[in-house]
PASEBA-1860 file (N, C-alpha, C; in nm, 3 decimals):
! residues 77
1> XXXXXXXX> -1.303/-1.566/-1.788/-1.254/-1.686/-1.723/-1.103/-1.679/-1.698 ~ -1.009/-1.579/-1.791/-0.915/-1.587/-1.782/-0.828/-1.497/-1.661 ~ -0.922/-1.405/-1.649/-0.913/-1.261/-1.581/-0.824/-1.300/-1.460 ~ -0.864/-1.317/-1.393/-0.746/-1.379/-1.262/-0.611/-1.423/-1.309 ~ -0.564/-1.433/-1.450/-0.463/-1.497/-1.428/-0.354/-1.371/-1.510 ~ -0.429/-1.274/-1.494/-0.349/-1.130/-1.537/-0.360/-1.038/-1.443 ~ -0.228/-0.947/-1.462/-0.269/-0.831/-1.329/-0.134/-0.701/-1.399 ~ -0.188/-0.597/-1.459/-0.142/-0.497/-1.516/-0.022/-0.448/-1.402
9> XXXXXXXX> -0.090/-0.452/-1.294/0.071/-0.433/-1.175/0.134/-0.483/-1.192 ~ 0.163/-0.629/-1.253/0.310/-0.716/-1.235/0.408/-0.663/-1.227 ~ 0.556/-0.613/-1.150/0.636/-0.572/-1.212/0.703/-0.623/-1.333 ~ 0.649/-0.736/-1.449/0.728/-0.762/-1.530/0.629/-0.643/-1.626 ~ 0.515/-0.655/-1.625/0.431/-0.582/-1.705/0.461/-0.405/-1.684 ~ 0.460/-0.334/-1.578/0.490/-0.230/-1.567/0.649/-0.198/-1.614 ~ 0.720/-0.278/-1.629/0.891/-0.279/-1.676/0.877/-0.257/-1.803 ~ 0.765/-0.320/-1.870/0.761/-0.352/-1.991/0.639/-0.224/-2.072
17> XXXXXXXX> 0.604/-0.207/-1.974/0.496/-0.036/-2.061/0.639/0.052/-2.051 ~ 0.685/0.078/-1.942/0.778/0.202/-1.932/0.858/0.168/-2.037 ~ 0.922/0.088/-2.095/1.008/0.099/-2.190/0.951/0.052/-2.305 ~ 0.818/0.045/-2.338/0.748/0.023/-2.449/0.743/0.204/-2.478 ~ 0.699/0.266/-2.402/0.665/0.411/-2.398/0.838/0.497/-2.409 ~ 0.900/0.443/-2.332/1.044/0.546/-2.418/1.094/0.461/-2.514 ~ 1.088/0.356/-2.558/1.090/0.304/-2.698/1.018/0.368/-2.782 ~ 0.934/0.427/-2.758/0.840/0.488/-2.886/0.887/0.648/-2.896
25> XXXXXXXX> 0.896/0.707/-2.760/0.925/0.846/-2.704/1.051/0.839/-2.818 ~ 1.134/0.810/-2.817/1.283/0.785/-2.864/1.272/0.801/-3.015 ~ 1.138/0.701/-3.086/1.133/0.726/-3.219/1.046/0.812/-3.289 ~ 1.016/0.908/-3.196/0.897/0.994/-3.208/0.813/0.997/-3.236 ~ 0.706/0.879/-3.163/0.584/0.816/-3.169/0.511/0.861/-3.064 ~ 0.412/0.866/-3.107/0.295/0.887/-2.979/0.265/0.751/-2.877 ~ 0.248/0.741/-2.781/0.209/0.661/-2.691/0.058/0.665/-2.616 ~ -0.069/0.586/-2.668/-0.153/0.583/-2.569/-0.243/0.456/-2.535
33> XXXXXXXX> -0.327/0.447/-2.472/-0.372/0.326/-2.422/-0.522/0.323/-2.388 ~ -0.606/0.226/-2.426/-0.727/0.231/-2.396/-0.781/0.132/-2.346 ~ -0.870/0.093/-2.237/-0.886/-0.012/-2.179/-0.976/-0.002/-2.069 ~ -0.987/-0.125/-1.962/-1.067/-0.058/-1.834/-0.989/-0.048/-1.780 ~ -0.847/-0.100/-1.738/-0.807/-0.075/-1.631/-0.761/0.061/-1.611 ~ -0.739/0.164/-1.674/-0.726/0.318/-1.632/-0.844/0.388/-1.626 ~ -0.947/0.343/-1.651/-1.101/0.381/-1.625/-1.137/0.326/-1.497 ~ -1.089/0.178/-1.378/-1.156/0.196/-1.320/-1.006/0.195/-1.205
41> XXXXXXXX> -0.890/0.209/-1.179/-0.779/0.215/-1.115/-0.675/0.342/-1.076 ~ -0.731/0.388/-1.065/-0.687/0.584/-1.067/-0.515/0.506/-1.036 ~ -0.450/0.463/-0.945/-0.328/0.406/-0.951/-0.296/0.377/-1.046 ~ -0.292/0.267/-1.096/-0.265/0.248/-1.252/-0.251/0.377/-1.357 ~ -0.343/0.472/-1.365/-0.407/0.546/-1.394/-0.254/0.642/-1.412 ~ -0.219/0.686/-1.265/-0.123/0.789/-1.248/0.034/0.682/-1.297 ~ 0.036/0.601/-1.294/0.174/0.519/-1.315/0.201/0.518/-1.471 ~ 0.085/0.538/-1.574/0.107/0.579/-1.653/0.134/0.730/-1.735
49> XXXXXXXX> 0.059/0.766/-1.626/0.137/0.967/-1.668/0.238/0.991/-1.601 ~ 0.293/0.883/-1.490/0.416/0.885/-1.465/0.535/0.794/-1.545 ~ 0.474/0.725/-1.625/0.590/0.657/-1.709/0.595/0.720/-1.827 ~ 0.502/0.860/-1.861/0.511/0.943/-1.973/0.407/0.911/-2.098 ~ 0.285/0.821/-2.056/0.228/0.788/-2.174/0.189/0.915/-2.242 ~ 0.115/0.934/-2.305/0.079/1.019/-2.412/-0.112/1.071/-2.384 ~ -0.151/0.977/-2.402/-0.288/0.949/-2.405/-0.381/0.835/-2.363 ~ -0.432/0.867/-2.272/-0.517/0.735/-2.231/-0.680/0.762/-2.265
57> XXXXXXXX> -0.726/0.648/-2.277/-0.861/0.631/-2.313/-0.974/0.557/-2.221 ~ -1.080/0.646/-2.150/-1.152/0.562/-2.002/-1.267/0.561/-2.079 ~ -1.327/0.521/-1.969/-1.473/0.515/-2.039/-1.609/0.628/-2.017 ~ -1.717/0.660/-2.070/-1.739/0.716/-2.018/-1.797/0.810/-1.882 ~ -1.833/0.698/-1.797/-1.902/0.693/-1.703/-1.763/0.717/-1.575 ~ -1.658/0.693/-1.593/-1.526/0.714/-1.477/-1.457/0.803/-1.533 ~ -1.507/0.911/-1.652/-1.418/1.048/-1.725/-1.417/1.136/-1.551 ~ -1.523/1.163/-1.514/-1.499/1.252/-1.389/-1.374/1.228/-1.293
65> XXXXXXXX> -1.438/1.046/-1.242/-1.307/1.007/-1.112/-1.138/0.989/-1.181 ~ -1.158/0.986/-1.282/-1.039/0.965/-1.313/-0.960/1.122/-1.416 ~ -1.034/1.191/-1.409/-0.989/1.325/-1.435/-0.887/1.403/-1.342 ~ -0.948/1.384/-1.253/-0.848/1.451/-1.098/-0.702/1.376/-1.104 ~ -0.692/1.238/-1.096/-0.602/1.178/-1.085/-0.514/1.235/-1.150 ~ -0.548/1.207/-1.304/-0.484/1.245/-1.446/-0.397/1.393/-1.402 ~ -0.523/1.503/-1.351/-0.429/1.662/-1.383/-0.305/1.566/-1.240 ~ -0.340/1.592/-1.158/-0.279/1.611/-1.067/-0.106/1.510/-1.066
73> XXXXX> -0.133/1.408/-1.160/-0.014/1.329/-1.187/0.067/1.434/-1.281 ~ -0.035/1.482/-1.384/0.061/1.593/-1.481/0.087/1.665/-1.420 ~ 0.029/1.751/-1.338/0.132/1.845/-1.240/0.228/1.836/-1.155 ~ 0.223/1.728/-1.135/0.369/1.671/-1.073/0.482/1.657/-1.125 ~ 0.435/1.627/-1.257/0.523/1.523/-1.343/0.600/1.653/-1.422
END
């Protein structure tokens, strides 16, 4: 019921992973995340191997579509 009134894009929310993640980077913590939205948002998906997370967690049924995304952001990155 609540769902509409969140959206992982916000830029306040994406401001706030990236420096949740070099806040941790910094104290030499691991960073990862599990959820649907990197299971079903390949965008999302790459914005976090571009803000340096560590480890993400999909589900199992979107391990394939969201595999490609994943290398191909690390190879960039």
């Amino acid at each position: 019921m609540l769902a509409h009134l969140f959206d992982e894009r916000n830029p306040a929310v994406t401001r706030s992973v990236e420096s949740l993640i070099a806040t941790a980077h910094a104290a030499d913590r691991h960073v990862g995340l599990c959820g649907q939205r990197p299971s079903s948002d390949s965008d999302f998906t790459r914005f976090l191997i571009e803000a340096g997370i560590d480890s993400v967690s999909v589900t199992p049924d979107s391990f394939a579509s969201v595999k490609h995304p994943v290398a191909s952001a690390e190879a960039e990155g």
